[in-house]
VOLODO-877590 format. One record per residue: y, x negated, z of N, C-alpha, C in turn. Coordinates in steps of 0.1 Angstrom, whole numbers. Example, Ala and Ser with C-alpha at 12.3 -4.5 7.8 and 13.67 -1.06 7.14 Angstrom:
residues 2
n.yy,n.xx,n.zz,ca.yy,ca.xx,ca.zz,c.yy,c.xx,c.zz
-57,-132,78,-45,-123,78,-33,-132,78
-22,-128,71,-11,-137,71,0,-129,79
end
This chain:
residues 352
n.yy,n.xx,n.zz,ca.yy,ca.xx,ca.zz,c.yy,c.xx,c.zz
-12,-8,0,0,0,0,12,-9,0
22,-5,-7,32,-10,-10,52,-4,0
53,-8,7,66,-1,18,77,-1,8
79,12,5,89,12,0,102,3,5
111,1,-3,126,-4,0,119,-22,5
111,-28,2,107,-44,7,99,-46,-8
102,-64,-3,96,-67,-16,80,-63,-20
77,-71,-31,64,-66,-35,55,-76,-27
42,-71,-29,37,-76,-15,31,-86,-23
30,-90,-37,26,-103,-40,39,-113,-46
53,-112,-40,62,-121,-36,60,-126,-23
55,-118,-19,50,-120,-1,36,-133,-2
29,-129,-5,18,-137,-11,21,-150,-16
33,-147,-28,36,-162,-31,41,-174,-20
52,-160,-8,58,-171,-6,46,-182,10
34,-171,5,28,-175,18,19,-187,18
14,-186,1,6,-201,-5,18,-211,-7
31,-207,-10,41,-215,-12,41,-222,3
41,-220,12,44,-224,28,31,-231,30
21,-229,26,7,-238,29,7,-249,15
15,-249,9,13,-258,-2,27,-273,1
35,-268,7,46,-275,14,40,-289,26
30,-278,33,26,-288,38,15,-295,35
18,-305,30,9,-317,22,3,-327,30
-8,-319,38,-13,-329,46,-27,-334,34
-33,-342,39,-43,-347,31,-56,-348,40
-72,-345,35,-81,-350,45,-89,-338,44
-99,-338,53,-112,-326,49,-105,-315,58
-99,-315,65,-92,-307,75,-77,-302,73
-75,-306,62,-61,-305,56,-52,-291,56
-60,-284,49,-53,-269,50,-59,-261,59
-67,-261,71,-72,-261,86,-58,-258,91
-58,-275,92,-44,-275,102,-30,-276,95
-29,-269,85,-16,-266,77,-17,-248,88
-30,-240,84,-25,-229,85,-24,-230,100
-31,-238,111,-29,-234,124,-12,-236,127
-9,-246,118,11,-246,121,13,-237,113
13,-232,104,19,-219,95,15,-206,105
5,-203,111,2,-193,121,10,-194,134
6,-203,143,19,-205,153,30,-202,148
37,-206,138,52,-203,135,48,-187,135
45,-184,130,48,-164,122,40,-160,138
38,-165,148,31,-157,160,44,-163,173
51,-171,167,64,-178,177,52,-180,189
37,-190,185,27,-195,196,27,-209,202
12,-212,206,14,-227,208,4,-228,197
6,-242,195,-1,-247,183,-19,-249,189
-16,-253,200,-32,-250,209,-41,-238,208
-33,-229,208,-38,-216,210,-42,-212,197
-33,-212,184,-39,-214,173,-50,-219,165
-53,-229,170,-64,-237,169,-74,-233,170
-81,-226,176,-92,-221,178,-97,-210,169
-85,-203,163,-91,-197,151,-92,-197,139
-91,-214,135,-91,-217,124,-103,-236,124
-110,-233,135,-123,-239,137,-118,-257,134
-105,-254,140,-104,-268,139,-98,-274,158
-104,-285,162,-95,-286,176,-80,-294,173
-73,-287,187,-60,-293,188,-58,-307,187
-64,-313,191,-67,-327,190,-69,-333,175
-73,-327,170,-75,-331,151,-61,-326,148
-54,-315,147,-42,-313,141,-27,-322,146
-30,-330,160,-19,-339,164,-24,-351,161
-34,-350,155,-44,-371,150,-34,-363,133
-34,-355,126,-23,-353,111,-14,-352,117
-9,-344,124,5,-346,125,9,-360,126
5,-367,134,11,-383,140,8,-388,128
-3,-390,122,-6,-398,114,0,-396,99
7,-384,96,8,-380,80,23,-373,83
27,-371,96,43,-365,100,54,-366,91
54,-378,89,66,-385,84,67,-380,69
60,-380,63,57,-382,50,60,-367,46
52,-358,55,56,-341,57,65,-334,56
72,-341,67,87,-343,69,97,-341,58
93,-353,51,101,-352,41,104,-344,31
94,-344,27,86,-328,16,93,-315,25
91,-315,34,98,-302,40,112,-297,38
119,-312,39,132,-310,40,141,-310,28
130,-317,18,136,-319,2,130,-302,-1
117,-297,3,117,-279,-3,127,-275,6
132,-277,18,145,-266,25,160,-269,17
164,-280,15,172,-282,5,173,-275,-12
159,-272,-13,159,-270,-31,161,-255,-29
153,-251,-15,160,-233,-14,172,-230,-16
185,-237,-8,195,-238,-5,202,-238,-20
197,-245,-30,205,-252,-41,197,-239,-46
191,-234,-49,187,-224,-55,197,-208,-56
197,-213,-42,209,-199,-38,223,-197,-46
225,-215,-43,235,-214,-42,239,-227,-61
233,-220,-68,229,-228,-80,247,-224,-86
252,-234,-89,268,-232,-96,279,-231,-92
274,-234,-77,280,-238,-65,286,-254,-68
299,-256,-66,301,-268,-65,308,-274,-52
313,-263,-45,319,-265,-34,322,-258,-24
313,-261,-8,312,-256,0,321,-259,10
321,-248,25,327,-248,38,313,-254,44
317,-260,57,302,-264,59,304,-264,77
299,-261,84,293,-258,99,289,-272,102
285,-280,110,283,-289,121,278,-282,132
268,-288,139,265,-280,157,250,-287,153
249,-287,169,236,-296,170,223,-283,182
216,-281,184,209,-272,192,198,-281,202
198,-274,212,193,-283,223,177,-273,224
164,-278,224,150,-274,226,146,-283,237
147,-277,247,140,-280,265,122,-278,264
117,-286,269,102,-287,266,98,-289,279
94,-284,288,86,-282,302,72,-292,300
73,-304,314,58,-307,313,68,-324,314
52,-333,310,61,-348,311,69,-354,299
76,-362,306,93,-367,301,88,-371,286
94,-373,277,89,-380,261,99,-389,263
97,-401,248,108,-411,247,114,-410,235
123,-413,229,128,-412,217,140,-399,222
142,-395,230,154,-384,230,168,-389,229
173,-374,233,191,-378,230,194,-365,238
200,-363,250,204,-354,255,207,-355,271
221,-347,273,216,-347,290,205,-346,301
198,-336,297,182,-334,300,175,-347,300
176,-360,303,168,-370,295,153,-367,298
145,-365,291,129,-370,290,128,-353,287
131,-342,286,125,-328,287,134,-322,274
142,-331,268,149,-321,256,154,-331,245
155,-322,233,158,-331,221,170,-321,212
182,-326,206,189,-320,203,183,-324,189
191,-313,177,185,-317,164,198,-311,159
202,-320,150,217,-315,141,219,-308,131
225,-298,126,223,-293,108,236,-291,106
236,-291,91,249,-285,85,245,-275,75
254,-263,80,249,-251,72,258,-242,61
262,-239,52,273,-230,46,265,-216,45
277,-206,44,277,-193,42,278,-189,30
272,-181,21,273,-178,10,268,-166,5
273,-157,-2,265,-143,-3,260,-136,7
267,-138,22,261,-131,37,248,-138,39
246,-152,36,234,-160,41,237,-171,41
233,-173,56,236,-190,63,228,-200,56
226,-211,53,220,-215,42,221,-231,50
206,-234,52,208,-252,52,211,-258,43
212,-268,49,217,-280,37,214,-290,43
214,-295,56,211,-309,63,206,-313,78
197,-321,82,192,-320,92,192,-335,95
193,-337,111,193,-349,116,184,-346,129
178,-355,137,171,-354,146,179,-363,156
188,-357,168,194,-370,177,185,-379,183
183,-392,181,175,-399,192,183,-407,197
183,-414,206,189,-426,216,192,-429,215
204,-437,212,211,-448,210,223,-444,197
220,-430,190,228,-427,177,239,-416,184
250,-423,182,265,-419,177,267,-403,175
278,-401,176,280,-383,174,287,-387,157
295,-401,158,299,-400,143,285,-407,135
275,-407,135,267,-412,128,258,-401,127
258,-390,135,251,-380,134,259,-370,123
276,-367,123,280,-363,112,281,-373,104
277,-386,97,278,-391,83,266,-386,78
256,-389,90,240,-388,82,240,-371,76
243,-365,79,250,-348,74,254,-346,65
268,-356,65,277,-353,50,268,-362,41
268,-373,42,257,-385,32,247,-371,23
238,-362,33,230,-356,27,233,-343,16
247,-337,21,253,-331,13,260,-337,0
265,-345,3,271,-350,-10,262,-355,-16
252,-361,-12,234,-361,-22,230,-355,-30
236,-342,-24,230,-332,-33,238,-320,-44
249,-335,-46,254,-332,-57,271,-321,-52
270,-314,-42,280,-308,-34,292,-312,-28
304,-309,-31,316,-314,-27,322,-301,-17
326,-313,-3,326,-302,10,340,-301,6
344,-285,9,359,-279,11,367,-283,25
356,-274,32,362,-277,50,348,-275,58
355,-283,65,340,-287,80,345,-286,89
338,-276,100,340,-272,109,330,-274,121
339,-285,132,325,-289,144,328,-287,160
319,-280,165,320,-277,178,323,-289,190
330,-283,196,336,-297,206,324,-306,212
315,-307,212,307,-318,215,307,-328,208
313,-328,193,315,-337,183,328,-342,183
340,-341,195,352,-344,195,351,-356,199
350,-368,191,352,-385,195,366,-388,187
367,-402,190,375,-407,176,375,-408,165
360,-415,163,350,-420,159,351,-405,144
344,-396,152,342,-383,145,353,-379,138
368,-383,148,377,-375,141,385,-385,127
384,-401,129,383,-409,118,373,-406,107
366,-404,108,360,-404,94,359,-387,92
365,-376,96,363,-363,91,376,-359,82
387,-372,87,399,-371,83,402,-371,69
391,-376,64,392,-377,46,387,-361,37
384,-355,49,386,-337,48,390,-329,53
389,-317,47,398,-305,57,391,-302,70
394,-302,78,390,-302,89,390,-293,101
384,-286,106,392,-281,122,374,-280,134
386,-289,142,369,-294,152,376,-287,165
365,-285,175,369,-282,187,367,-288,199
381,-287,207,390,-297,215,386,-294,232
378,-303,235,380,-295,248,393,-296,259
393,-285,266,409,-282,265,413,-294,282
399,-296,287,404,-305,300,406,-320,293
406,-325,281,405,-336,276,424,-334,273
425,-321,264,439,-328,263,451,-325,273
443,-317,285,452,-310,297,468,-304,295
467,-292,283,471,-282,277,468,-267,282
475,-259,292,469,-250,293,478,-236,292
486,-239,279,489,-227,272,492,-229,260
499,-219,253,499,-213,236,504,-231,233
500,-238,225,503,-249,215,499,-249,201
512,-254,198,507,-257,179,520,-271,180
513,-276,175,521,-290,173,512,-305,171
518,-314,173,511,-331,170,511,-335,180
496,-336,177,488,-346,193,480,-361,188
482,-371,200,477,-380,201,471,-385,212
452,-388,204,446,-389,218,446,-403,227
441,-399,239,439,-408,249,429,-412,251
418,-418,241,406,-422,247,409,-436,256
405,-437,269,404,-449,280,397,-459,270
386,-459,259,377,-467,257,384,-476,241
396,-468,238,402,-472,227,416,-476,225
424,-486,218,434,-492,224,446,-482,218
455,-482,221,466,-480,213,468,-473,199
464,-489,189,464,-486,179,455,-481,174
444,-478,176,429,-469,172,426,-458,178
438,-451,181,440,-438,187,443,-428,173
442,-413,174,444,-409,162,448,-395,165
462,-392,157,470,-380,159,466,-371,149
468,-357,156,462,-346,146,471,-333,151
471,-321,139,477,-315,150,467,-305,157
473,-302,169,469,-297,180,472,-277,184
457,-272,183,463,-259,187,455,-253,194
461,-245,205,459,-244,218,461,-233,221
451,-220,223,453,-207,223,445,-203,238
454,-186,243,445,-184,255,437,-173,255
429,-165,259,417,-155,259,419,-151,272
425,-137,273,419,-127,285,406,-129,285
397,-130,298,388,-126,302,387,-123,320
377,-108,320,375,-100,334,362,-112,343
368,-116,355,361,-121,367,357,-119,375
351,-111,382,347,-102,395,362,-97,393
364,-85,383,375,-76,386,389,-84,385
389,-98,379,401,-99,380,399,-102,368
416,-102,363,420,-108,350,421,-123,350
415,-132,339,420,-143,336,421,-149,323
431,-162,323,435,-161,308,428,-181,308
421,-181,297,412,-192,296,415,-195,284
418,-215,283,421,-215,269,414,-222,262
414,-222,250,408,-229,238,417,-238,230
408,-252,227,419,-258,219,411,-262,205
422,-268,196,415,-274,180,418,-279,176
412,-289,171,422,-299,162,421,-299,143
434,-302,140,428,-298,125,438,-305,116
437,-304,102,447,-315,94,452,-303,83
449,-290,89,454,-275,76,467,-274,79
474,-273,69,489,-266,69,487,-253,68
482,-247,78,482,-235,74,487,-224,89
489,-217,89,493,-204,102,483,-208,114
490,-211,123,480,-208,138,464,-199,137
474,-185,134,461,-177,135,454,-177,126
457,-182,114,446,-180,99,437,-194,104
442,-207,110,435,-216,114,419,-213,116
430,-205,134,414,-200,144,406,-193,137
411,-183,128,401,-172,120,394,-179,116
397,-191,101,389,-193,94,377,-210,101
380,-210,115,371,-218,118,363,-211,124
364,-198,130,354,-187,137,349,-186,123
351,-182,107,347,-176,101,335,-185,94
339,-200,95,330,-205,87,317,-215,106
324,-213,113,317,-223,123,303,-212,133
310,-199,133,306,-190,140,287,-186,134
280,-184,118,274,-182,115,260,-195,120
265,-207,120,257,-218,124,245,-213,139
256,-204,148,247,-203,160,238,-187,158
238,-182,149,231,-175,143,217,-177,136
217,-189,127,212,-198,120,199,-207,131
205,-210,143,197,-214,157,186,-206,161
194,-195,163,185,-183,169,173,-177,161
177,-176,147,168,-173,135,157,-183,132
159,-194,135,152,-207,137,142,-206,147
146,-207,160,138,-207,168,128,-195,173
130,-185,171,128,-174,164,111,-174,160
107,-188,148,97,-192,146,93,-201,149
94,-208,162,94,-220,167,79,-217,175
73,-228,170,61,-225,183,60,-236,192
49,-238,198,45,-246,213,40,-253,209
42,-269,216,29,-272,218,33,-283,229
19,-289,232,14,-297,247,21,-311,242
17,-312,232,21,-326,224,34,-339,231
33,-345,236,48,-349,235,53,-359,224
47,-356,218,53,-373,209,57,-367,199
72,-377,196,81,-372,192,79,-366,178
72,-370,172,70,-363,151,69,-353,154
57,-351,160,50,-334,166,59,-325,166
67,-327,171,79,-320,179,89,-317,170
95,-325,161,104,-328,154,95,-319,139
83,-324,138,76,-315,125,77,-304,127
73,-296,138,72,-281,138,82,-274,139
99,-279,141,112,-276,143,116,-276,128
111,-290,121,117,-284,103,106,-270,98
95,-273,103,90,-259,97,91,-247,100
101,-251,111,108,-234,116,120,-234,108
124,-244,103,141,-244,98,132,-238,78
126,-238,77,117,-235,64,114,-223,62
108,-214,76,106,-202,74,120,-196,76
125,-199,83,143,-190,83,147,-195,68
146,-209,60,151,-207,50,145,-198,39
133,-196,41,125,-185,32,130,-174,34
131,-169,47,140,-155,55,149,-154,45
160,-162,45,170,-155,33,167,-153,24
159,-154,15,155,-148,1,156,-137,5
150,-132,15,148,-118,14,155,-111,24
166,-115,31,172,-113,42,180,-97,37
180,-97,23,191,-83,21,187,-69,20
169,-70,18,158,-60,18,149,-64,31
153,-68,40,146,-66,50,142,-74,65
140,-73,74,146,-77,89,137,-92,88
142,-100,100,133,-110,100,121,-108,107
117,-96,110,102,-90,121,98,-87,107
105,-83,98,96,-71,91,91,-86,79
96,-95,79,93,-105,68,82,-112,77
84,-115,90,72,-123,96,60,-114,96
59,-101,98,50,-91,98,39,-94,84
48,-94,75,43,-90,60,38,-103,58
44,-117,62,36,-125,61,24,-134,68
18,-125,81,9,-124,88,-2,-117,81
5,-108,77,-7,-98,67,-13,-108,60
-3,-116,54,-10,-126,43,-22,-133,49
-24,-137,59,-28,-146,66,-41,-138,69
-50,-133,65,-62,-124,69,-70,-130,86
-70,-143,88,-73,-146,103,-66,-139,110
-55,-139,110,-47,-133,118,-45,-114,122
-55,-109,113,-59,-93,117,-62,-89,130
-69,-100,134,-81,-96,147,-63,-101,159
-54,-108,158,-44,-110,165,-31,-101,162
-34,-95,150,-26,-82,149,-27,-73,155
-36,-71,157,-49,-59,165,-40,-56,181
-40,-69,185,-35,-70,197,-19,-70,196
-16,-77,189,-5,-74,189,2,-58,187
-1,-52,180,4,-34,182,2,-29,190
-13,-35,197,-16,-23,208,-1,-26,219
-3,-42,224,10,-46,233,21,-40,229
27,-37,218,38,-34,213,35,-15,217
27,-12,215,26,3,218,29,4,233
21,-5,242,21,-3,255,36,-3,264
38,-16,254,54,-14,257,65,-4,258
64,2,247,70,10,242,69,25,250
57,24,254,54,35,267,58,33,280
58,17,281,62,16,297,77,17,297
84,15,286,99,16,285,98,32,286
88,46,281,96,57,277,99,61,295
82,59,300,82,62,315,96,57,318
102,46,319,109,40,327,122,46,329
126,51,311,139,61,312,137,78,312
118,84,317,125,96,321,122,97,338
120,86,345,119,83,361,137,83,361
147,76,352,157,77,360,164,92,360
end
């Protein structure tokens, strides 16, 4: 049977051998443990738990991952790129998002991180544009130790302009406010955000600022202008006015500023959520592992937009579970839970 108003169920199909053909592992156990990660993702499981119903152990699919990761990797991120260019074919020039997302992992510490959390979390960076009402990758970095916030936005732009794309304006959330970052963003349009105890500003500004990094002298300090807005918000019943700052190199209106950095920066944390979304588990700590199953979540959200305008992203993970015939006997269960739920919620609202 075919649902009306969604695609056809053998675009569904395609795009489901297309996702087991991406991952190019090699070996007698190869497409085993492609579909146990293709299954965890579309079940948001652990990769452990998957395992068992595709008669391979967990232990065999983290001996490929470690050993064939890299190589994966790459193939993943050159198909999440070709989607992107596909969307966006005649496209020459984009707005582009910056933000990095933080994944907390419970259990013992790993090495190779980059985050305040040290040993339990890994931030991972992207740059994404908006186009036709879909957020759209374009670039991925993985923070580890020792790497720079401005080396984390070159390795970004480097990949964008790779691919043939000339950025309009880039827009980055204040965790990315260095010098560093704001020298080399200066060669574009720009508007980053400022945290407001750095420039200790705490009403309406628009004007030329010059920063004060302690770690930089004088002459390697760098002026931009400066704008500095406040937000009512209610606090146990009281009113308060909290501000926001930005820095930017646009000639343009105060408020068209702020709009159009909410308008192009705002869809990125969107793009997170839809990501992780398909993110699964696992026990694993070593770093590929971890890092592999996070681009194949950034894969299936890039698949998601194909079809993001006919239809939800439950209703796209659903249809492509179907594809997956193992996965019946865990469908099974899955409705009934979803039914039960749905009962324990009706009880709940005619008790009140």
């Amino acid at each position: 049977m075919i649902t009306p108003g969604l695609p056809h169920q053998n675009n569904i199909q395609q795009v489901g051998y297309k996702l087991l053909s991406m991952l190019s592992f090699k070996g007698r156990k190869a497409e085993e443990v492609s579909r146990v990660l293709v299954s965890a993702c579309l079940w948001n499981d652990s990769v452990e738990s998957k395992s068992k119903g595709y008669n391979v152990s967990p232990q065999t699919v983290r001996n490929y991952v470690e050993e064939q990761g890299t190589e994966v990797i790459e193939k993943l991120l050159e198909s999440m790129r070709r989607i992107s260019m596909e969307i966006l074919k005649g496209v020459k020039e984009v707005d582009i998002s910056i933000d990095w997302t933080t994944k907390t992992w419970y259990g013992k510490p790993v090495e190779g991180l980059g985050s305040s959390a040290k040993g339990n979390s890994w931030n991972y960076a992207t740059a994404t544009t908006k186009y036709q009402n879909m957020v759209l990758l374009l670039a991925f970095v993985p923070q580890v130790n020792g790497m720079s916030k401005d080396e984390i936005v070159k390795l970004l732009m480097e990949q964008i302009v790779g691919m043939g794309l000339k950025v309009g304006l880039v827009t980055l959330d204040a965790g990315f406010y260095t010098v560093e970052v704001l020298k080399f963003i200066s060669q574009f349009k720009f508007v980053i955000g400022v945290p407001v105890g750095d420039v200790k500003i705490y009403e309406e500004f628009d004007g030329e600022y010059t920063t004060n990094s302690k770690r930089h002298k004088k002459e390697e300090q760098v002026k931009f202008r400066l704008l500095v807005y406040g937000k009512e918000i209610v606090k146990k019943r009281k009113k308060t006015v909290v501000y926001f700052a930005r820095a930017t190199n646009l000639d343009l209106p105060k408020r068209e500023v702020l709009k159009l950095y909410n308008k192009v920066r705002s869809p990125i944390e969107t793009s997170y959520r839809n990501i992780k979304a398909f993110l699964p588990f696992t026990s694993s700590t070593k770093f590929i592992f971890r890092e592999l199953i996070f681009v194949l979540a950034m894969i299936f959200y890039s698949l998601y937009t194909v079809f993001k305008n006919v239809m939800t992203r439950e209703e796209f993970r659903l249809l492509l579970i179907l594809c997956f015939l193992d996965d019946l006997s865990d469908l099974k269960d899955f409705i009934f839970n979803l039914e039960e739920t749905l009962i324990n919620t009706i009880d709940l609202f005619l008790w009140r």
